[in-house]
C-alpha positions in Angstrom: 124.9 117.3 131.5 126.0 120.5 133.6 125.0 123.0 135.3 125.4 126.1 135.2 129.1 126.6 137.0 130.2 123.7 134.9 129.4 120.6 137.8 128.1 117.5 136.4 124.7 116.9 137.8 124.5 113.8 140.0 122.6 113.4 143.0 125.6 113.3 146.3 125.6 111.2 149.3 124.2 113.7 152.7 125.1 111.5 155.4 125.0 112.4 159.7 126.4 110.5 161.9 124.1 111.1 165.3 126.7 111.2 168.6 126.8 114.0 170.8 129.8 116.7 171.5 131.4 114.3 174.7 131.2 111.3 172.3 133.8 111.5 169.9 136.8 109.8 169.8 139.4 112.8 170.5 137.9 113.5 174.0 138.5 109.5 174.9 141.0 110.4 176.9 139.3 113.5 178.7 136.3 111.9 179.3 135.5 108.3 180.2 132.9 106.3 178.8 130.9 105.4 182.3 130.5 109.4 182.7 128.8 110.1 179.5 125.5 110.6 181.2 127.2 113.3 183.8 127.5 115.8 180.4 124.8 118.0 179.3 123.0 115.8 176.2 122.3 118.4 173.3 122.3 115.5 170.3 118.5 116.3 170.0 118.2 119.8 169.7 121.3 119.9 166.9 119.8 117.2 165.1 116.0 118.9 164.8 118.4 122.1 163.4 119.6 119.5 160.8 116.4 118.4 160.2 114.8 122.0 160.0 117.5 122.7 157.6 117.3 119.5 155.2 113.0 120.2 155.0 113.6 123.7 154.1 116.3 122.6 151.4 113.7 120.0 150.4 117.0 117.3 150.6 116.9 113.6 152.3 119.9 111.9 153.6 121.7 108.9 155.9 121.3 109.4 159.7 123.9 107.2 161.0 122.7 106.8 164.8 124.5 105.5 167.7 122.8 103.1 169.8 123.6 104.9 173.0 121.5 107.9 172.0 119.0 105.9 170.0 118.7 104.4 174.0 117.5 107.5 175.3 116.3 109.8 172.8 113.8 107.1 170.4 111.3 109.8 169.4 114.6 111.7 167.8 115.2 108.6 166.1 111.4 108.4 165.1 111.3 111.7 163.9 114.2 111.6 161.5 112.6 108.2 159.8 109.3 109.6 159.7 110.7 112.7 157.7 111.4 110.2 155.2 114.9 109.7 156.2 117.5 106.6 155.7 118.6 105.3 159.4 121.5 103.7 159.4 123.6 102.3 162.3 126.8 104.2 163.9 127.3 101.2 166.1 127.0 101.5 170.2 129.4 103.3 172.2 131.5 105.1 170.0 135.2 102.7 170.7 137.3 102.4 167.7 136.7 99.7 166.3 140.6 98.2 166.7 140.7 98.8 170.1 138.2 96.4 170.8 138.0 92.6 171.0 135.7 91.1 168.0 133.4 89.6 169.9 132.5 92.7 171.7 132.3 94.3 168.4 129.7 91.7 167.5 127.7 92.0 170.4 127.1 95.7 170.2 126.8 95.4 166.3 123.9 93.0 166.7 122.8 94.9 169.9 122.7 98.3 168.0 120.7 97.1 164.8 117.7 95.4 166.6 117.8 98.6 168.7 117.4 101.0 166.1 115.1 98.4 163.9 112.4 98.3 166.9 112.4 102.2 167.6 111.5 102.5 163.9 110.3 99.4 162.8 112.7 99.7 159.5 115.1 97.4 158.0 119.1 98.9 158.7 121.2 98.1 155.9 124.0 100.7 156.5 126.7 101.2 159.0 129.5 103.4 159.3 132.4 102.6 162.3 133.1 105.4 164.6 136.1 107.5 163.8 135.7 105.9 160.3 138.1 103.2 162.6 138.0 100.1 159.7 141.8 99.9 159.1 144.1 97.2 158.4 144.0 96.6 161.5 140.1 95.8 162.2 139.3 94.4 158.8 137.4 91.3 160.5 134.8 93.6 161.1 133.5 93.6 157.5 132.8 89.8 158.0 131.1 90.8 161.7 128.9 93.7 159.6 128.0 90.9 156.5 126.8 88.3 159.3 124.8 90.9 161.3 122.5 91.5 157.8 124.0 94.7 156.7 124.2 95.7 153.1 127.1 98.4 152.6 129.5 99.6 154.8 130.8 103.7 154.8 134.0 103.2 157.5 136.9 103.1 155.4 138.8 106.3 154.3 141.7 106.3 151.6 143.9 108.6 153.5 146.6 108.7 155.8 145.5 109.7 159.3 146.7 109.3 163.2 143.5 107.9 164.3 142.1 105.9 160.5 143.1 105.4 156.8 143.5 102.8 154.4 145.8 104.3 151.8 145.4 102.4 148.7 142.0 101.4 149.4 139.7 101.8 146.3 138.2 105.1 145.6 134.7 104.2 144.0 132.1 102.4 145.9 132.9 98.9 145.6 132.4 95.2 146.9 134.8 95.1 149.6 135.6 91.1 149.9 137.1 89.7 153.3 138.1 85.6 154.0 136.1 83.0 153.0 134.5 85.0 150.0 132.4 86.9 151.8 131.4 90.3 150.6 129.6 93.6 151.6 129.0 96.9 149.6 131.7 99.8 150.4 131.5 103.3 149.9 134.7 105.1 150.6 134.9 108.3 152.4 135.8 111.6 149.8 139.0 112.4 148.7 140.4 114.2 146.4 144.2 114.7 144.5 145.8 118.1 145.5 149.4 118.8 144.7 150.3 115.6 144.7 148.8 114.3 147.6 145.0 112.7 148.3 143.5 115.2 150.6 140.2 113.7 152.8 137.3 116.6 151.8 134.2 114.5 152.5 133.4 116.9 155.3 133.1 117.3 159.3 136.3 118.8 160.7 137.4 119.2 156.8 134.0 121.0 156.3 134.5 123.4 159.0 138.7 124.2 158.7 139.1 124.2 154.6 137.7 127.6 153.0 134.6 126.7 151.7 135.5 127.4 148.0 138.4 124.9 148.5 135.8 122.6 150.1 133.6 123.3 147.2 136.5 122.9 144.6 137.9 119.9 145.9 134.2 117.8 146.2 133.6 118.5 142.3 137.0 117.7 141.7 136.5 114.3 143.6 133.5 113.3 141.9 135.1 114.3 138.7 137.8 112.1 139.4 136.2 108.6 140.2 133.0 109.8 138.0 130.5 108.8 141.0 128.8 110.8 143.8 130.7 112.3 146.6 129.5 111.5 150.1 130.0 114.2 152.6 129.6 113.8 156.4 128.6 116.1 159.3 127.5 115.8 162.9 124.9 117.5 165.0 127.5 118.8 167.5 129.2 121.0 164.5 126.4 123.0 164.5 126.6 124.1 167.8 129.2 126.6 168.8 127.6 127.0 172.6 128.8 123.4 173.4 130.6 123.1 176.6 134.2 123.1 176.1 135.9 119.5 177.0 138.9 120.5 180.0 142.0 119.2 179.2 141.4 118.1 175.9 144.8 118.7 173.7 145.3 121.5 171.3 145.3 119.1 168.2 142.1 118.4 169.6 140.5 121.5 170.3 141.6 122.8 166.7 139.5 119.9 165.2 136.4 120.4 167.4 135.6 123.6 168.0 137.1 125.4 164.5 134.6 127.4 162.9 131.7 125.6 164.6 129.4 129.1 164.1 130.7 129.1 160.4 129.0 124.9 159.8 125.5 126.0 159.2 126.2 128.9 157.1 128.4 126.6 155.0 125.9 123.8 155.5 123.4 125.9 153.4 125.8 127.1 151.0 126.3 123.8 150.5 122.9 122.2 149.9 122.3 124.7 147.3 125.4 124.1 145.3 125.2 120.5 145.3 122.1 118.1 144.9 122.0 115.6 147.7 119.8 111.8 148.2 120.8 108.9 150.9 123.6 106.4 150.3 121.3 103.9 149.5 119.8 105.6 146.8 123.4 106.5 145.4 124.7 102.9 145.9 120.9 102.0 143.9 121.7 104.6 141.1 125.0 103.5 140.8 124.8 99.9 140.6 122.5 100.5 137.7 124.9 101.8 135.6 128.1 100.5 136.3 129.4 97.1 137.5 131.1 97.1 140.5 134.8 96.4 140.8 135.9 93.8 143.7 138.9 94.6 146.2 140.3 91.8 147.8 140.8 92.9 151.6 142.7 90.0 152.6 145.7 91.0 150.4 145.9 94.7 152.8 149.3 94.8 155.1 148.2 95.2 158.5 152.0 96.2 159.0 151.3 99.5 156.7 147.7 100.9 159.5 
């Protein structure tokens, strides 16, 4: 079935992943980790203009949350479940997941989940890595993310990238097996073919640099492709073009960050009404029900190729 510009109907992943501006991983180098609380916090204010947006839209979706704001702002993290969201866990602190040791990766894993689970008193099945940073590299964290009791796992992209990327990885959501057999539920981040090449369009940076009609183009032609929902990406700092500017931060970076940042909402809206939108669980649900999902062997990836 269509609709009415030709787009098969299907329900899309809306996912957020909740950090703040001075979070993400291209400012690592401008700004430490131990003077995160020196910068002006503006997480909760974004996120309530996602949330506005999402009730007037009358569209639900994954709030990946980061322990160290789920720390200090639990009614945010309240509000978003009450609204009838999915919380999910974005881990921590925000460190790429191959820069750090495993068992530190464990710790704040578990740490993270039980945090989150008591602010809302909900089960967390999903996680997504910062910096999507599940590479050949840091593929022993799928067995950390089955032990700690999650379900599915949205950290691995199929694109080549200076900071993440499988290439090669599977396309559809699938069961992602690691050593000893063990298996968790992965749904890869959006990409699409484009003269030649497989071009990441699930969103953020993408979202706010691509014209939207290629953004637009490129999403159904993704879905198309691997006949299954999309699942796009934003976060609550790309809605908000009066940030404070990071000093020293390098130009690659700056492009990425602040590019069309008073364009996101528009677009955002544009968005939600050309495509129909639920959580990732609800996807993963309504896709396991009509197709049987395909197993990729992790193990056999080159960590000599990340």
């Amino acid at each position: 079935m269509l609709n009415k510009e030709g787009q098969t109907l299907m329900k899309h992943a809306l996912t957020v992943d909740v950090e703040d501006y001075f979070q993400v991983s291209a400012f690592a180098s401008n700004i430490n980790y131990e003077d995160w609380p020196k910068w002006q916090l503006r997480v909760e204010k974004n996120t309530h203009a996602l949330l506005e947006l999402f009730n007037d839209k009358k569209v639900k979706g994954t709030f990946f949350i980061l322990g160290w704001v789920a720390e200090r702002c639990p009614e945010l993290i309240r509000t978003i479940a009450k609204q009838g969201h999915e919380i999910a866990s974005h881990g921590m602190t925000h460190q790429l997941v191959y820069n750090q040791k495993p068992e530190t990766f464990k710790q704040e894993t578990i740490r993270s989940k039980a945090l989150i689970e008591d602010i809302t008193g909900q089960h967390v099945t999903g996680y997504r890595a910062a910096s999507y940073s599940v590479t050949p590299n840091s593929l022993w964290a799928l067995e950390t993310l089955i032990d700690a009791g999650f379900s599915y796992d949205s950290s691995i992209f199929p694109v080549h990238h200076d900071r993440y990327g499988m290439p090669g990885s599977p396309l559809n959501i699938h069961i992602a097996k690691t050593v000893d057999n063990k298996e968790i539920t992965e749904f890869p981040l959006t990409s699409a073919r484009f003269l030649g090449r497989r071009l990441p369009v699930a969103g953020g940076g993408y979202f706010r640099i691509y014209p939207y009609f290629f953004t637009k183009l490129m999403l159904g032609r993704a879905a198309q492709e691997v006949d299954q929902p999309f699942i796009f990406y934003l976060h609550p700092w790309e809605v908000d073009p009066e940030q404070p500017r990071v000093p020293g931060a390098s130009k690659l970076s700056r492009f990425r960050h602040y590019t069309n940042l008073k364009r996101c909402m528009p677009r955002l809206s544009r968005l939600l009404d050309d495509f129909s939108f639920t959580t990732v669980e609800t996807v993963i649900s309504d896709y396991k029900s009509r197709k049987t999902l395909q197993t990729f062997d992790y193990t056999q990836i080159n960590t000599q190729d990340a």
